[in-house]
C-alpha positions as a printed NumPy array, in Angstrom:
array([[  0.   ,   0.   ,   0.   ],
       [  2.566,   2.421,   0.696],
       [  4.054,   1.555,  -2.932],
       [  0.777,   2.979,  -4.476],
       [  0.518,   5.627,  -2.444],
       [  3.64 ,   7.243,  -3.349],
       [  3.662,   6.018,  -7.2  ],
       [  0.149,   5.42 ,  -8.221],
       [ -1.886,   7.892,  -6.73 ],
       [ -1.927,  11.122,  -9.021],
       [ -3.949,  13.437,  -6.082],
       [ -1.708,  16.628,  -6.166],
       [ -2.93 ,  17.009,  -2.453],
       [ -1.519,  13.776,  -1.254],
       [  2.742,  14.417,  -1.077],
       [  4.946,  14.   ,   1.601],
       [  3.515,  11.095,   2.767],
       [  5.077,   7.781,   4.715],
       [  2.955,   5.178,   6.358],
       [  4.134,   4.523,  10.034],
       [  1.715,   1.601,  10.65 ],
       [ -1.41 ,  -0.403,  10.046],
       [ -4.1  ,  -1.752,  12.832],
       [ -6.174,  -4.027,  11.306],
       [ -9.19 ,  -5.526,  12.706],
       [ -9.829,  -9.585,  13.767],
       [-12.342,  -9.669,  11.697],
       [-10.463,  -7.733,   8.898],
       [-13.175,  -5.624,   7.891],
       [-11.667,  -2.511,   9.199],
       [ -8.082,  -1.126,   9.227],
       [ -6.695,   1.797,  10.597],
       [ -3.564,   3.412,   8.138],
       [ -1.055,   6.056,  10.601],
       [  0.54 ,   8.355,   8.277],
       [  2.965,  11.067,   9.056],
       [  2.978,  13.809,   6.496],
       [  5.769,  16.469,   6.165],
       [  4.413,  20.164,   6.589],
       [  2.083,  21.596,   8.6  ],
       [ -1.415,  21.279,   9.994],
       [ -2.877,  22.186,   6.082],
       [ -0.512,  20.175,   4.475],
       [ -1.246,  17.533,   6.672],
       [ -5.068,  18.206,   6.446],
       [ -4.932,  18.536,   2.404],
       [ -2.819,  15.04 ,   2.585],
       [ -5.387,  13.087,   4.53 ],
       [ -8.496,  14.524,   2.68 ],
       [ -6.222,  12.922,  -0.503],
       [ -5.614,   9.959,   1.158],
       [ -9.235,   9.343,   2.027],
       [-10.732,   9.988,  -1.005],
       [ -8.302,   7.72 ,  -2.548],
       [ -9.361,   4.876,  -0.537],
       [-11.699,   3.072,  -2.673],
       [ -8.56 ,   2.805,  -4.998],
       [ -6.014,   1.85 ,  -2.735],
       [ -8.669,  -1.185,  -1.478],
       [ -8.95 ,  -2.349,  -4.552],
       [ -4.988,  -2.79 ,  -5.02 ],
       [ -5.329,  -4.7  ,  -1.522],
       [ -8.212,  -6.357,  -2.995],
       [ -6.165,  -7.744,  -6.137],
       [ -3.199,  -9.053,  -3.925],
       [ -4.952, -10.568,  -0.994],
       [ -7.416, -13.712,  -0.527],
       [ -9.335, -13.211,   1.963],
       [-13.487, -13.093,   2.339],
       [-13.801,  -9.169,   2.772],
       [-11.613,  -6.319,   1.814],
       [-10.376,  -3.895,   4.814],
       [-12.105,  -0.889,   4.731],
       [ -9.303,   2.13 ,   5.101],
       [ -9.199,   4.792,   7.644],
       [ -6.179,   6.777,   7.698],
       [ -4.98 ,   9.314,  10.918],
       [ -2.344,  10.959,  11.223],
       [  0.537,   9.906,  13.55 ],
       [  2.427,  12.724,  15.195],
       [  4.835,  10.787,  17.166],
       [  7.45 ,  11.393,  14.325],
       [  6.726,  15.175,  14.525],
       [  6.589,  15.134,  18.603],
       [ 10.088,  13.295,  18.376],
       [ 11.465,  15.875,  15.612],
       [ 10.213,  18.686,  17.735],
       [ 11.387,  17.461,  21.418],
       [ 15.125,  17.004,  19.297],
       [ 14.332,  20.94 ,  18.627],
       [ 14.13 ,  21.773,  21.932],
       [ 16.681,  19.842,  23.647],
       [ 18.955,  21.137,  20.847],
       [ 18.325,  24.881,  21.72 ],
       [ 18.512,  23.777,  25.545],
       [ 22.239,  22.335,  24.855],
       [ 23.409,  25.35 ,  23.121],
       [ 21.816,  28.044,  25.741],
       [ 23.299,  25.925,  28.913],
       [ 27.207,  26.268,  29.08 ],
       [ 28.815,  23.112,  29.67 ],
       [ 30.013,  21.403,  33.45 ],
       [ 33.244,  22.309,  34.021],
       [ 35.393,  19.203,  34.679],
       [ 36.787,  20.153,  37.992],
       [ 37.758,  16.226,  38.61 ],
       [ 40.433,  16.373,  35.9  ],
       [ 41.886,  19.403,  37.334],
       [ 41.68 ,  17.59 ,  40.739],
       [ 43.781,  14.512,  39.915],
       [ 46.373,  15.806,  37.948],
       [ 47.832,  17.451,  41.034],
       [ 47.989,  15.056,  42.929],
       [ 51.242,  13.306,  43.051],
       [ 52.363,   9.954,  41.395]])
């Protein structure tokens, strides 16, 4: 699925996209697709609109490669844990350059001390 999604779908609003996941149902009649889209909130809201009203398509690709008695129907959210974890980098990178580093007074200690 993620194959199609970045080759075969032609929806200009659906770009940036990579598919973190897939929860699928026991009964397989449902399953949910996390995305994470690069951008912000509107690119990300443009994407998933894309995304969903490509669905029909991309069930039908599952359709034609699996054998099973009902074909998924697809959901798609998007996951933010890839943005949370890009954004908590952000900060602790700012953090280490605004804090000056420990001085390494235990270096200083043993070399005079004698042999």
């Amino acid at each position: 699925m993620a194959t199609s999604i970045l080759t075969e779908l032609r929806d200009p609003r659906v770009k940036d996209v990579t598919v973190i996941g897939v929860e699928i149902d026991s009964d397989m009649r449902n399953a949910k697709v996390r995305v994470s889209v690069m951008g912000d909130e509107k690119q990300q809201a443009l994407s998933l609109r894309g995304l969903q009203n490509s669905a029909g398509y991309l069930q039908s690709k599952i359709a034609a490669r699996i054998d099973t008695r009902y074909t998924p129907r697809l959901t798609f959210k998007i996951d933010k844990g890839l943005n949370n974890a890009i954004e908590v980098s952000r900060i602790l990178e700012g953090l280490r350059k605004e804090t000056p580093p420990p001085s390494d007074d235990t270096t200083a200690d043993a070399s005079d001390e004698p042999s």
